[in-house]
C-alpha positions as CSV (number, residue, x, y, z in Angstrom):
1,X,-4.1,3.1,24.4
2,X,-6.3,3.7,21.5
3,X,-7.9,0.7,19.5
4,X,-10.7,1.3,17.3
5,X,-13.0,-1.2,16.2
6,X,-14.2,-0.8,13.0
7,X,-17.3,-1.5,11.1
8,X,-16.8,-4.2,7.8
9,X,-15.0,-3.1,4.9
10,X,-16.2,-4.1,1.9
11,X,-14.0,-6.7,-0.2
12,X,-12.6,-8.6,2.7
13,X,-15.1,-11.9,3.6
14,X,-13.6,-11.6,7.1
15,X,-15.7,-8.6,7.9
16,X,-12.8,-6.4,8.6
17,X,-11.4,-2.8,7.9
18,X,-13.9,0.4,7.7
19,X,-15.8,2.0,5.1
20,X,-14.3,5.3,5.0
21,X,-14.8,8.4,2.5
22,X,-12.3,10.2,1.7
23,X,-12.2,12.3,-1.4
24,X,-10.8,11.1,-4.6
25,X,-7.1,11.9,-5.2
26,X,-5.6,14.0,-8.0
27,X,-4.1,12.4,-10.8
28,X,-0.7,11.1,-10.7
29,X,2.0,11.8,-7.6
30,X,2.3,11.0,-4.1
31,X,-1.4,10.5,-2.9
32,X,-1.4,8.2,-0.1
33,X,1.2,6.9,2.7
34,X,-0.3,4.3,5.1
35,X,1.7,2.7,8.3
36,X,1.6,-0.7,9.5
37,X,3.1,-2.4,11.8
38,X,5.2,-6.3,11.1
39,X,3.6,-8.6,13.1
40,X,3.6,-12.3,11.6
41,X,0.5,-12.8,13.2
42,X,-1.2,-11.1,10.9
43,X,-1.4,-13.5,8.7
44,X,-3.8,-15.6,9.9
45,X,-1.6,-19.1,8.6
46,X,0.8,-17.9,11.0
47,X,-1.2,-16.8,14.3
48,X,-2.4,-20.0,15.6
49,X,-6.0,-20.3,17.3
50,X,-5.6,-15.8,18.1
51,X,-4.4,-15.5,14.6
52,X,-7.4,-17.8,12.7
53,X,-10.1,-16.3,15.7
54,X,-12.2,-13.9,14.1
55,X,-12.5,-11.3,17.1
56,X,-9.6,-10.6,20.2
57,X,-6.4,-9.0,20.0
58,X,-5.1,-9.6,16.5
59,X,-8.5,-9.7,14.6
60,X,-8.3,-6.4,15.8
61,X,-4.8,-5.1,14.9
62,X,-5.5,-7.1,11.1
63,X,-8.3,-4.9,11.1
64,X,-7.0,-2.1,11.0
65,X,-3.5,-2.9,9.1
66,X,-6.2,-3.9,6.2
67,X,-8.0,-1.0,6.1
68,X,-4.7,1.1,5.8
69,X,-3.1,-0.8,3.6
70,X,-7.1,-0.6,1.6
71,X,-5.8,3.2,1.0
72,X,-3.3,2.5,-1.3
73,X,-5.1,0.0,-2.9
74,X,-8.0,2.4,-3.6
75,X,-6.5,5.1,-4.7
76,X,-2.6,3.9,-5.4
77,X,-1.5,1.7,-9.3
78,X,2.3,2.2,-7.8
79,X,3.4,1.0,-4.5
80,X,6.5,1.5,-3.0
81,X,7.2,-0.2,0.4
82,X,9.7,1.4,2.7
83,X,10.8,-1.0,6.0
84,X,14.2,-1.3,8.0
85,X,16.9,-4.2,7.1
86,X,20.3,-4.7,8.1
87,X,21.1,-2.3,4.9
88,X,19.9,-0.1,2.4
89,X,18.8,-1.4,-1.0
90,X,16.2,-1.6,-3.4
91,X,14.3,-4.7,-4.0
92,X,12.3,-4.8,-7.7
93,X,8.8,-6.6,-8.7
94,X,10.4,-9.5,-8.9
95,X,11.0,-9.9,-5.6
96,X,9.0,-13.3,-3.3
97,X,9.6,-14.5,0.0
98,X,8.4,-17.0,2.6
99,X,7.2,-16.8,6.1
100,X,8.9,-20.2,6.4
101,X,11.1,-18.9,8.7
102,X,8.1,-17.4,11.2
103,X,6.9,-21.5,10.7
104,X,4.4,-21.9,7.7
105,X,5.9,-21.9,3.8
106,X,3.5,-18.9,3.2
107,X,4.9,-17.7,-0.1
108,X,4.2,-14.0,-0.9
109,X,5.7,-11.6,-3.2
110,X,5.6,-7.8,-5.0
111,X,3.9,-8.7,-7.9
112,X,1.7,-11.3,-9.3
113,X,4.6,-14.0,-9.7
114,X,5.5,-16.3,-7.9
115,X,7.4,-19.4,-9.6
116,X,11.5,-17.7,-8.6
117,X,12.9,-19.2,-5.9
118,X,11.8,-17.3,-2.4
119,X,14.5,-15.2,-1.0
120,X,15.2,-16.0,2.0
121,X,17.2,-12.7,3.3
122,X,14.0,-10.9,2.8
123,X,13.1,-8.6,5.9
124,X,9.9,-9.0,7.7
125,X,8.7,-5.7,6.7
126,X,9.1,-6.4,2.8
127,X,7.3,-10.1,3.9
128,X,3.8,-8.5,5.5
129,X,4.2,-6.3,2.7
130,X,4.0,-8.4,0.0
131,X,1.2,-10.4,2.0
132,X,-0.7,-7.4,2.1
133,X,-0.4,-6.7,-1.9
134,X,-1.3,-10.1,-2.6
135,X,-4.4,-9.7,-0.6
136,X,-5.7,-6.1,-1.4
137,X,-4.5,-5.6,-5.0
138,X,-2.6,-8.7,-6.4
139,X,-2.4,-6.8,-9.6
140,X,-0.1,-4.1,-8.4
141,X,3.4,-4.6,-8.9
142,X,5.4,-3.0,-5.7
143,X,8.7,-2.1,-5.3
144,X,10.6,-1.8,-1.8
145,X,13.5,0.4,-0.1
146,X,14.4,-0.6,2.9
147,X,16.6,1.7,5.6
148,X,19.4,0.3,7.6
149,X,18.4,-0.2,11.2
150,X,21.0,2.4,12.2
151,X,20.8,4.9,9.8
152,X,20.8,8.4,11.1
153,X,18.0,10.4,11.6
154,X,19.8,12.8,8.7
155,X,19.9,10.0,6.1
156,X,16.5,8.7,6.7
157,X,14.8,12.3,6.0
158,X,17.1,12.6,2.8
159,X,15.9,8.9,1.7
160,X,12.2,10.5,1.9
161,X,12.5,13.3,0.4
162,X,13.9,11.5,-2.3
163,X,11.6,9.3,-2.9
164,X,8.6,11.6,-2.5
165,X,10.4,13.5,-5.6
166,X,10.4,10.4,-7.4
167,X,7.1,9.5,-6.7
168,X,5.7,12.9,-7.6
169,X,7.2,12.5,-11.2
170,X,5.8,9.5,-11.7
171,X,2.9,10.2,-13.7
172,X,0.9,6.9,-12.3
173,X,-1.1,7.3,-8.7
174,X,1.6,6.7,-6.1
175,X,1.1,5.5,-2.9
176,X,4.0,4.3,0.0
177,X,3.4,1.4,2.5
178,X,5.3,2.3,5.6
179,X,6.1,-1.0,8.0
180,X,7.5,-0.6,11.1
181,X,7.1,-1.4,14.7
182,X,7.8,0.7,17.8
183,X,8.8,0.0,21.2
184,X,9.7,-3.9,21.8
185,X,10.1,-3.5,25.5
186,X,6.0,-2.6,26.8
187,X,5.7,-5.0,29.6
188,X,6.9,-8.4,30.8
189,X,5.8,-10.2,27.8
190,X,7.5,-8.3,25.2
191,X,10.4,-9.9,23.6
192,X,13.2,-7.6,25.2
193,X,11.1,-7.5,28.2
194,X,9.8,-4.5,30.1
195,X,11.7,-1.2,30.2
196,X,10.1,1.6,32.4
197,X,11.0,4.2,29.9
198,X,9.1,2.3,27.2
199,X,5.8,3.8,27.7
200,X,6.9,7.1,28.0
201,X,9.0,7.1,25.0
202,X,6.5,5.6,23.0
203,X,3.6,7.9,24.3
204,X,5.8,10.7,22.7
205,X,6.3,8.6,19.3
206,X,2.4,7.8,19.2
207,X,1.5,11.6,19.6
208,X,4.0,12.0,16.5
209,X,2.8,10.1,14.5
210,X,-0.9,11.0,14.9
211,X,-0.2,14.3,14.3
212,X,2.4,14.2,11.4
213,X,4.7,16.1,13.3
214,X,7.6,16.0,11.0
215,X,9.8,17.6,13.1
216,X,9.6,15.1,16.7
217,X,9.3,12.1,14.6
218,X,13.3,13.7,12.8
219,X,14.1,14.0,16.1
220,X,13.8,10.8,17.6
221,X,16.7,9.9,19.8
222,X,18.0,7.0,17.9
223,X,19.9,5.6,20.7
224,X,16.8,5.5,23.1
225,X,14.9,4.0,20.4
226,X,17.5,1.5,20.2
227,X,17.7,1.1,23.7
228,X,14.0,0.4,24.0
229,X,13.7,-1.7,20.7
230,X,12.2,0.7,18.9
231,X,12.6,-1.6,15.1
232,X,10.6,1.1,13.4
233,X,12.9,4.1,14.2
234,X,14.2,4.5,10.8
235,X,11.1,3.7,8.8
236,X,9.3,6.7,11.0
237,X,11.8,9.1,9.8
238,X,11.4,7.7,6.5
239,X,8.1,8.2,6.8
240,X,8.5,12.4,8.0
241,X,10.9,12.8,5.1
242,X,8.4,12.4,2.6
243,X,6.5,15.3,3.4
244,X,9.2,17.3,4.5
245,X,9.3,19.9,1.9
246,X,5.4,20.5,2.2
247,X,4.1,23.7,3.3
248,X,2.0,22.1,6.8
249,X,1.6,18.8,8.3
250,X,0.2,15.7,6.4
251,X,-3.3,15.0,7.7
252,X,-2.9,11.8,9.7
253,X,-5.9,9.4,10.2
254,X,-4.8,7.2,13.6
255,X,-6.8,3.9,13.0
256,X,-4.8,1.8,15.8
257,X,-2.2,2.5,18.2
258,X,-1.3,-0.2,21.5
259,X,1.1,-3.1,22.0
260,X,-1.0,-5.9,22.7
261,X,2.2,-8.4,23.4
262,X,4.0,-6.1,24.8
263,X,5.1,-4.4,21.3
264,X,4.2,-1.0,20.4
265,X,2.2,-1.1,16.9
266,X,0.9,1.9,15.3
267,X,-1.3,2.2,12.5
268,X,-2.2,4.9,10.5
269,X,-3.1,6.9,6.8
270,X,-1.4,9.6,5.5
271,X,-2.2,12.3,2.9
272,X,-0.4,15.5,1.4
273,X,-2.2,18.5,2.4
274,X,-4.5,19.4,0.2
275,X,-3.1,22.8,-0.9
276,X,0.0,20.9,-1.4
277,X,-1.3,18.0,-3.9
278,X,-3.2,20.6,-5.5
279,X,-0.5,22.9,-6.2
280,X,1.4,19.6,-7.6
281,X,-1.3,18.7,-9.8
């Protein structure tokens, strides 16, 4: 399990996230990707005594999901959220939800207005994400693409690869908020309770993602994922496919990986190889 506890990040008057430097970006492309996981927790309306407490568990996970999500708001004027639904489609600026269903009217959305009538088929993912815009960089208008739940490994690559070319003719600073959550099956208290494969599986899904290993994340067994809950799946592959045509590895920065309730939740920051954005430029 690794959990990291970082110093205060400027901006936030909860005294979370990190100070980190990290060298400016070129102008214009794909800069930044940054995974998070979907918890309603995080918001602290919707945590209860944990979620308001300002240390244990979930201070802890917020931490970190704010300081990832702080990438994109550094360095990113375009966002583009990428999480898994029940299909695949393409939700605009204009898009607001509520947390209403999670048990507070918590209205968010993927740009600065909010007066249109929340939709209430909006996915979780597309939710925390448009929580997290309002609170880092309210004046960025996002756009989201989600991935059906049981896309194939194939289809999720292609998705990335397309939008990566997208993003890279896109003149503005781009930046992609991954959400997505790994194995729901860690121990007794998980919602799909505890699956002896789970900790393997997600053991192997961890080391993935800390590396960038683009080619074990495309090769995730989608039925074992499924089998262990693995909500994120998709979203991971997503998440490979946009750095699929570049010559090495995206350097990774791991800020959080452990499943406090018995849910995996990884949390990291992504970013082109430097040869690579520079040969973009």
């Amino acid at each position: 399990m690794l959990s990291l506890r970082p110093p205060p990040w400027r901006g936030d008057p909860g005294g979370v996230g990190l100070v980190r430097c990290v060298s400016a970006t070129v102008d214009g492309v794909f800069c930044v990707a940054s995974l998070v996981p979907s918890p309603p927790a995080l918001v602290p309306e919707l945590g209860g005594a944990a979620g308001a407490a300002g240390d244990g568990e979930v201070a802890v996970l917020r931490t970190a999901v704010l300081t990832a999500a702080g990438e994109l708001a550094e360095k990113a004027s375009r966002w583009l959220v990428v999480g898994v639904d029940e299909s695949t489609r393409r939700l605009g600026p204009e898009t607001t939800g509520s947390f209403r269903g999670y048990g507070v009217d918590v209205r968010v959305g993927l740009s600065g207005g909010l007066g249109t009538e929340p939709d209430p088929s909006l996915p979780l993912p597309v939710l925390i994400a448009g929580w997290l815009r309002g609170r880092l960089a309210p004046g960025v208008s996002a756009e989201a693409q989600t991935i059906a739940a049981d896309a194939p490994a194939s289809a999720c690559r292609a998705l990335g690869a397309s939008l990566r070319a997208e993003l890279d003719a896109d003149p503005a600073h781009c930046g992609v908020l991954v959400v997505g959550d790994g194995a729901a099956t860690m121990s007794t208290a998980a919602p799909r309770y505890l699956d002896a494969r789970a900790e393997g599986a997600q053991a192997d899904i961890d080391r993935a993602l800390s590396a960038g290993d683009r080619a074990a994340l495309a090769a995730l067994d989608s039925g074992l994922c499924a089998e262990l809950d693995v909500a994120g799946r998709p979203a991971y592959q997503v998440l490979a496919g946009l750095f699929e045509t570049d010559a090495a590895d995206p350097k990774v920065e791991t800020l959080y990986a452990a499943a406090p309730f018995g849910v995996a939740y990884h949390v990291s920051v992504w970013f082109p190889d430097e040869a690579e954005r520079g040969e973009r430029v």
